[in-house]
C-alpha positions in Angstrom: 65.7 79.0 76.0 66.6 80.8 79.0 62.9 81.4 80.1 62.8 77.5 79.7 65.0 76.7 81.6 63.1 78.2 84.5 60.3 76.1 84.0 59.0 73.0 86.3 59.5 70.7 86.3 63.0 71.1 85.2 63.4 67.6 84.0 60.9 67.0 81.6 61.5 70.8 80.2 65.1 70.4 79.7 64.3 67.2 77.6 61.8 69.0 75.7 64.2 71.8 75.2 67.1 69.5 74.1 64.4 68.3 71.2 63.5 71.4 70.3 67.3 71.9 69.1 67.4 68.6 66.3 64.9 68.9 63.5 62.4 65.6 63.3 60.0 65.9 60.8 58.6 62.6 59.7 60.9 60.6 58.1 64.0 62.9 59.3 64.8 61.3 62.6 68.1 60.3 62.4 69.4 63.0 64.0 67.2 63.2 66.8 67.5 59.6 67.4 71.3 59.5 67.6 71.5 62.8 70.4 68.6 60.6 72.2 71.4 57.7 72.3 74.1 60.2 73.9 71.5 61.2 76.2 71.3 57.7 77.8 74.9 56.9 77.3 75.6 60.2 79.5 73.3 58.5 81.9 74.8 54.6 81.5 70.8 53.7 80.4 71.1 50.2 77.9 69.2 51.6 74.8 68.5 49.5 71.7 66.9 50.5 68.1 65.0 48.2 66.0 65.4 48.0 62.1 63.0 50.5 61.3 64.5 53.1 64.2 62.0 53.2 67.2 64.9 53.6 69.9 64.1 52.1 73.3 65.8 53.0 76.6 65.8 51.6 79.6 65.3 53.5 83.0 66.1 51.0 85.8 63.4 50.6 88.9 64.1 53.0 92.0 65.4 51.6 95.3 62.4 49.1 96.8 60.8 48.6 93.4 62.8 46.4 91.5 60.3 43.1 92.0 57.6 45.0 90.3 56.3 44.3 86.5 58.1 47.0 84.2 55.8 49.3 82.7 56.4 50.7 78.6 56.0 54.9 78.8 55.7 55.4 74.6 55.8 58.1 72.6 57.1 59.1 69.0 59.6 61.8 68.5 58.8 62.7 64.8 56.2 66.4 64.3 54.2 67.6 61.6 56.2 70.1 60.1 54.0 73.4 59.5 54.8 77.3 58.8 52.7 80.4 58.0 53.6 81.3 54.4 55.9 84.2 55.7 58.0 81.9 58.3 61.7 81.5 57.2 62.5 78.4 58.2 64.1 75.3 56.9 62.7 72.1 59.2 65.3 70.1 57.8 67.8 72.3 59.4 66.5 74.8 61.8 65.7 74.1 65.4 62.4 75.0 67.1 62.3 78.3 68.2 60.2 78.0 71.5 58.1 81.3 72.5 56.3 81.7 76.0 53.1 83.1 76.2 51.6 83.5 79.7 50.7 79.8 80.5 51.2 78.5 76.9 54.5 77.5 75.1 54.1 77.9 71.2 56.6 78.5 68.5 57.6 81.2 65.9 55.6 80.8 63.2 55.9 76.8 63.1 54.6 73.9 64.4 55.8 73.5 68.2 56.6 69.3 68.2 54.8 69.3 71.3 52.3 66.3 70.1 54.3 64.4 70.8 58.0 65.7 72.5 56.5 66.7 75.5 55.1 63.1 76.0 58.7 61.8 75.2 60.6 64.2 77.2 58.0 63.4 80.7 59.4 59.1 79.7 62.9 60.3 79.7 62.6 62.6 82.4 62.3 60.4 84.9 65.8 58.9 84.7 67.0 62.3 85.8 64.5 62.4 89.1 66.4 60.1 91.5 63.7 60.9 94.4 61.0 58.9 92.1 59.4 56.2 93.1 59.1 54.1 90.0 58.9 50.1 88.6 61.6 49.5 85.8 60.6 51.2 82.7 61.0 50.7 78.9 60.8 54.5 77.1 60.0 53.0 73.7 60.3 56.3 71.1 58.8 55.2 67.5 59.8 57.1 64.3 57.4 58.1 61.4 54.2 58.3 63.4 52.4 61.4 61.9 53.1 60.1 58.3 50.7 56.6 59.0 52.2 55.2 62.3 55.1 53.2 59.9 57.4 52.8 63.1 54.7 51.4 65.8 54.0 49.4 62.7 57.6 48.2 62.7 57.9 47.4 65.9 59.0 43.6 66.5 57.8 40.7 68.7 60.1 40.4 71.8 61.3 44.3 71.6 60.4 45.1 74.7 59.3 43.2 78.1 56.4 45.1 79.4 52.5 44.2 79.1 51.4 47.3 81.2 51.6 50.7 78.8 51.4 54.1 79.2 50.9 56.1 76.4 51.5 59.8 76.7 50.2 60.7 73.0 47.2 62.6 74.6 46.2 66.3 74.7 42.7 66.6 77.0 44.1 67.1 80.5 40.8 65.5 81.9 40.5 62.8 80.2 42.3 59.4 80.3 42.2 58.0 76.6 41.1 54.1 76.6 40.6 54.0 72.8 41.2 55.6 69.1 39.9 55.7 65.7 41.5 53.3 63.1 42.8 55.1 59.9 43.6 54.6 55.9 44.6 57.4 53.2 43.5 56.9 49.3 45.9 58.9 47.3 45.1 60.0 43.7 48.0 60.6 40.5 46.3 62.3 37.8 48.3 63.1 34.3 47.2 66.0 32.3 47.7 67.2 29.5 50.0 70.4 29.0 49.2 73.0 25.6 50.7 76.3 25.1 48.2 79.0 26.2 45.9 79.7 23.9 45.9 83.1 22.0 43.6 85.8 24.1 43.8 83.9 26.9 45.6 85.5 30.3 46.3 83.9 33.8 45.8 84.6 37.1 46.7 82.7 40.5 43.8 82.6 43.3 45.0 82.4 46.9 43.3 81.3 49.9 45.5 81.9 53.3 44.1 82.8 56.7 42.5 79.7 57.7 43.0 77.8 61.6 43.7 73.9 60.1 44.2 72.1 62.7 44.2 68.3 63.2 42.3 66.2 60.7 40.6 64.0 63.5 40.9 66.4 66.9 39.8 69.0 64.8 37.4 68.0 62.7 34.2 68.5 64.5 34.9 71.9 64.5 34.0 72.7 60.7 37.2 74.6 60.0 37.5 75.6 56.5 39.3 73.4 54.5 41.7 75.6 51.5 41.8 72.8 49.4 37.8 72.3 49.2 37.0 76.2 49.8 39.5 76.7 46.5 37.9 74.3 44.0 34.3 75.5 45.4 35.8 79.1 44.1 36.8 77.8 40.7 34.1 75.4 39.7 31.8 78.7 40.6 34.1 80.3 37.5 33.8 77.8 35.4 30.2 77.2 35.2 30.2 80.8 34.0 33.5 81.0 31.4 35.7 78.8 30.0 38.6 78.7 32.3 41.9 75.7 32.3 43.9 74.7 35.0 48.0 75.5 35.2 48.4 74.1 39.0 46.7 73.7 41.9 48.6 73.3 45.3 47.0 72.5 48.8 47.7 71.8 52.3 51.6 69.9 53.1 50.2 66.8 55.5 47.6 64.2 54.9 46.7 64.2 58.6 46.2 68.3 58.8 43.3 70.2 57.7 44.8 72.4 54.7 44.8 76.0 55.9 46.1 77.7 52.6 46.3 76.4 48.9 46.8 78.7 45.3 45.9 78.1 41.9 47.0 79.2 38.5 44.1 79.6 36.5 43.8 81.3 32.5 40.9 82.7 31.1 39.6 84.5 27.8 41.6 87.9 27.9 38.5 89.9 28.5 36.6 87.9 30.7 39.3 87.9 33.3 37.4 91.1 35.6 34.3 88.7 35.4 36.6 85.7 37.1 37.7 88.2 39.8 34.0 89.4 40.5 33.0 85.7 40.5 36.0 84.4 42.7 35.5 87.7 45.2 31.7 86.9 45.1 31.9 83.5 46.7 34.6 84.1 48.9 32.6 86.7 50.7 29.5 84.7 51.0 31.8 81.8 52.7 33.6 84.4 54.9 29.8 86.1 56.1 28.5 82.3 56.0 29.3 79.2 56.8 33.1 80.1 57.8 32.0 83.7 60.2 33.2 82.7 63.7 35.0 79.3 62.8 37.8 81.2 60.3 37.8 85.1 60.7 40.9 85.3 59.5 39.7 83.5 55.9 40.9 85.7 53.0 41.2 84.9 48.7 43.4 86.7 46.3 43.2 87.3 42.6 46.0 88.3 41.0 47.3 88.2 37.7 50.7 85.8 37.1 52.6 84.4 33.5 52.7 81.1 32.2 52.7 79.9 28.9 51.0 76.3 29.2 48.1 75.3 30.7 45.7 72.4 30.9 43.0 70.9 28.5 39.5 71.9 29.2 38.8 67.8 29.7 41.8 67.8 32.0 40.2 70.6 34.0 37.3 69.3 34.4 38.5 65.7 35.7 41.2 67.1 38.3 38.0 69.5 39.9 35.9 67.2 39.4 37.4 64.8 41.5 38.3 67.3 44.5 34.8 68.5 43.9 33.4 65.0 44.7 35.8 63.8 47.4 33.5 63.9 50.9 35.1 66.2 53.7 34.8 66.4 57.4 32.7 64.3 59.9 30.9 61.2 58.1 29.3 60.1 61.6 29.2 60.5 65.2 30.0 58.0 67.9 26.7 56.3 70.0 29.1 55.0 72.6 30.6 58.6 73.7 28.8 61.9 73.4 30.2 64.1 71.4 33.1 61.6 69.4 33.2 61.9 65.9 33.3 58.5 64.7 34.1 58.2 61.1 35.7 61.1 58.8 37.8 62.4 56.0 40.4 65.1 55.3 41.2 66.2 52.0 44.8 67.0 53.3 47.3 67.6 49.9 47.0 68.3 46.5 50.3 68.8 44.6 51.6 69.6 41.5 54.4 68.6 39.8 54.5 69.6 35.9 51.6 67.8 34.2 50.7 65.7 36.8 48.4 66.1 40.2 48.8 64.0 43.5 45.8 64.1 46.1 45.9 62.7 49.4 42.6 61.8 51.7 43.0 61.0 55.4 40.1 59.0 56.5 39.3 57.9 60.3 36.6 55.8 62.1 36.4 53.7 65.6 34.7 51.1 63.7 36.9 49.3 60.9 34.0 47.9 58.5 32.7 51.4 58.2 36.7 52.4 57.4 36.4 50.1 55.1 33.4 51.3 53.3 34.8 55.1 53.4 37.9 53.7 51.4 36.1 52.0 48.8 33.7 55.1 48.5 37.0 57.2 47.7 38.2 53.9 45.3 35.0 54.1 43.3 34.8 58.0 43.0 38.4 57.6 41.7 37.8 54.7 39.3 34.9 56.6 37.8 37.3 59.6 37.4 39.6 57.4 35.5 42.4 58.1 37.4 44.8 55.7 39.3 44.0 55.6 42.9 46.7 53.7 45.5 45.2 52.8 48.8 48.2 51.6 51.2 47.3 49.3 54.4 45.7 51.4 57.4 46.4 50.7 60.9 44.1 49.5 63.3 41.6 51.2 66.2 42.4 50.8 69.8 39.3 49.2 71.2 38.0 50.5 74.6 38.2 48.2 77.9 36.9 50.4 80.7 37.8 47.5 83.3 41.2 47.3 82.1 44.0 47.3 85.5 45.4 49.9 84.1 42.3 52.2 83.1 40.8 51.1 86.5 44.3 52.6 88.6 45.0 55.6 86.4 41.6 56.9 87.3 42.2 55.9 91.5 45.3 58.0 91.3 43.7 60.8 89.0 40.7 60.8 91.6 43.6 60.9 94.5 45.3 64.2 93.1 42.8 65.6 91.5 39.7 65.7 93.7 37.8 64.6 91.1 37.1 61.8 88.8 38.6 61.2 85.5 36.8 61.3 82.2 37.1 58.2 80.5 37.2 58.3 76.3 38.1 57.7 73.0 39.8 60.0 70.9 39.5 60.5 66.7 42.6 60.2 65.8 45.0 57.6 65.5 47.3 56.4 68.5 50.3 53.8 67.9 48.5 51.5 71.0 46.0 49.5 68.0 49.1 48.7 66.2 51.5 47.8 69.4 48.4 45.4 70.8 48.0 43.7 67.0 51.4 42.5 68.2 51.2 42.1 71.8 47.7 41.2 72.3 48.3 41.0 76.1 49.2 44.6 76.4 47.4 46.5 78.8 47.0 50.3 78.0 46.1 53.6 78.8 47.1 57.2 77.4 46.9 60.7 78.6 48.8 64.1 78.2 48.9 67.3 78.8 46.5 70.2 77.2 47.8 70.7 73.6 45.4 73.5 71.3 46.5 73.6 67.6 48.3 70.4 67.1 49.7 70.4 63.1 49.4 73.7 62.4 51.7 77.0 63.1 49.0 77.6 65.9 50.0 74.7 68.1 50.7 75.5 72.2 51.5 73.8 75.1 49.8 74.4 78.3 52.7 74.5 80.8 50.4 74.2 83.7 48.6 71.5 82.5 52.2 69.5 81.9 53.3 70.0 85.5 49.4 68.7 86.9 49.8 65.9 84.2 53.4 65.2 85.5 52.1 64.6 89.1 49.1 62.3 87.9 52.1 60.2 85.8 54.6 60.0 89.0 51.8 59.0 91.1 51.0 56.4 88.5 54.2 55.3 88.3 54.4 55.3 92.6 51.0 53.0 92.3 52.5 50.6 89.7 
């Protein structure tokens, strides 16, 4: 932490830092939330937290500015909680252990937290900058974003006062974000049925590891391998040539993160088992020398031999590869308002097993919601006709794109104004909390940036540190303007 503390500027680091110490995976806030009360109690800031947890502090305006209309700075303090398979660490427990490489911060193995800490810790920050021009502002902090957004969701009429926004969810140093893709997961239960091994019959567990992830929606249009897909490619290749049943089949630990490693236990006739391997080995090496070479270098599958004494119908089998065999993956579309934006995907982010029975869990995105729509009742359908029981919980809304918007239109004056240069104005594919908050406050006027974040939801995540002091000018000269 010492090599943190060094950083500038201090303030937003030792906020970040001070995050870093209280684990806040999804759904685990609690603690996180009650240190960020003793911060502003330390600092006499009036805080208040809503029924579903979003905590919101108030920063009072600086000396001159209190006539001005307050401005909402929003963030959400939960992370997706990722590891390489030989990370010891317990996110429920453990704090981040923060690592600096040359201009990047990055952690130890895991998942950093800086999408989105760093954009909470630069709304805090400036109640410890007493030299900063500023409007009164509401930090609004929401809970439970990275799961599906629940605590934006949550959020009640009349919370807060502000109808100007700043959202500092972003991770494109050039560009200020005026819109996002809408989003909805389908999740799958299957049941199978367990027998005890069959006589001649030996296991084995295939193992994919190596892969980048990533994000589901910044991420996707960069064809990324996903181990979930890559793995039931690998075993339906098997089973078209032998009669092979399923024991498990594990994948991926978030819905919103492309799976970068996932394992099966698989049994075969006794002397066919060298065939599998040749098989498995086969096809992973054409993926590695094809479609993956350059995107995933690090790609690598396992074979290796493993006891159980039950496994899985053939008909069972069949169904539960079926299915992730037929479930679409990646980009479904690209955007004809921005170059270059997907517009509509799908992540095959989890599978899980648990005894006899399989959860999967689909992330889909799109800017446009009747083509959401159509994606979701695609992945109903495929489920339906699998015979297996298919939950589709409510989505959350797109952010749509107002180029003319006061605040769009001043961000990019002061941008120009430090910069030298003007702003890039876009949409990003992913969800941000601002479709749900203007659902509820249709008045709202917003705009979001952030600093340059690579790797967000996997172990690979970094922080630019250069590009969060640049990005801390643009926001106090934002602020100054306001």
């Amino acid at each position: 932490m010492s090599k943190v503390a060094s950083l500038k500027p201090k303030s937003v680091w030792n906020v970040f830092a001070e995050l870093s110490k209280v684990p806040r995976g999804s759904g685990n806030e609690t603690a996180v939330m009650n240190m960020l009360k003793k911060w502003a109690d330390k600092r006499n800031l009036q805080w208040k937290q809503d029924k579903v947890g979003n905590l919101l502090v108030i920063i009072p305006a600086s000396k001159g500015m209190e006539r001005r209309k307050p401005v909402l700075v929003q963030g959400h303090v939960d992370m997706v909680c990722e590891k390489n398979g030989d990370t010891k660490h317990d996110f429920e427990k453990d704090p981040i252990k923060l690592l600096i490489k040359g201009d990047w911060m990055t952690a130890d193995g895991t998942t950093l937290g800086a999408d989105n800490g760093i954009g909470v810790a630069m709304g805090l920050a400036v109640a410890d900058e007493p030299k900063m021009k500023h409007p009164k502002i509401e930090v609004l902090m929401t809970v439970d974003e990275e799961r599906g957004l629940t605590g934006a969701a949550g959020v009640e009429e009349g919370f807060f006062e502000s109808r100007r926004m700043i959202n500092l969810d972003s991770e494109e140093e050039d560009a200020i974000f005026i819109g996002c893709a809408g989003g909805r997961d389908s999740e799958y239960r299957i049941s199978n049925r367990k027998s005890k091994l069959s006589k001649g019959y030996v296991a084995r567990k295939v193992s994919i590891k190596g892969l980048l992830g990533g994000h589901s929606g910044l991420d996707i249009l960069k064809n990324r391998g996903n181990a979930i897909k890559i793995l039931t490619r690998l075993l339906m290749a098997a089973k078209e040539e032998m009669p092979i049943k399923l024991v498990s089949i594990d994948g991926g630990s978030m819905r919103n993160a492309i799976p970068r490693e996932a394992e099966a236990k698989v049994v075969m006739p006794k002397d066919r088992a060298g065939e599998f391997k040749k098989i498995i080995s086969a096809w992973a090496n054409c993926l590695a020398t094809g479609e993956l070479a350059g995107l995933d270098d690090g790609f690598n599958v396992k074979v290796a031999p493993c006891k159980v004494t039950h496994s899985w119908g053939a008909g069972c089998t069949t169904r539960t590869l079926g299915m992730l065999d037929a479930l679409p993956n990646g980009v479904l579309g690209m955007s004809l308002a921005i170059a270059g934006l997907a517009d509509s995907s799908t992540n095959v982010g989890v599978v899980k097993t648990d005894g006899n029975k399989v959860r999967i869990v689909v992330c889909s995105r799109s800017s446009n919601m009747c083509t959401l729509e159509a994606i979701v009742s695609q992945h109903k359908t495929i489920g339906e006709l699998a015979g297996v029981t298919v939950i589709q919980p409510e989505g959350y809304p797109g952010w749509m794109p107002n180029p003319k918007s006061q605040m769009v239109q001043t961000t990019a004056k002061v941008y120009k104004k430090i910069f030298k240069k003007e702003a890039g104005l876009t949409a990003i594919h992913a969800g941000l909390e601002c479709g749900l908050l203007t659902e509820k406050y249709p008045d709202l006027d917003i705009v979001s940036f952030g600093p340059d974040i690579r790797g967000a939801h996997s172990p690979d995540e970094k922080l630019s540190i250069g590009s969060t002091g640049r990005i801390w000018k643009l926001f106090q000269g934002l602020l100054a303007e306001l």
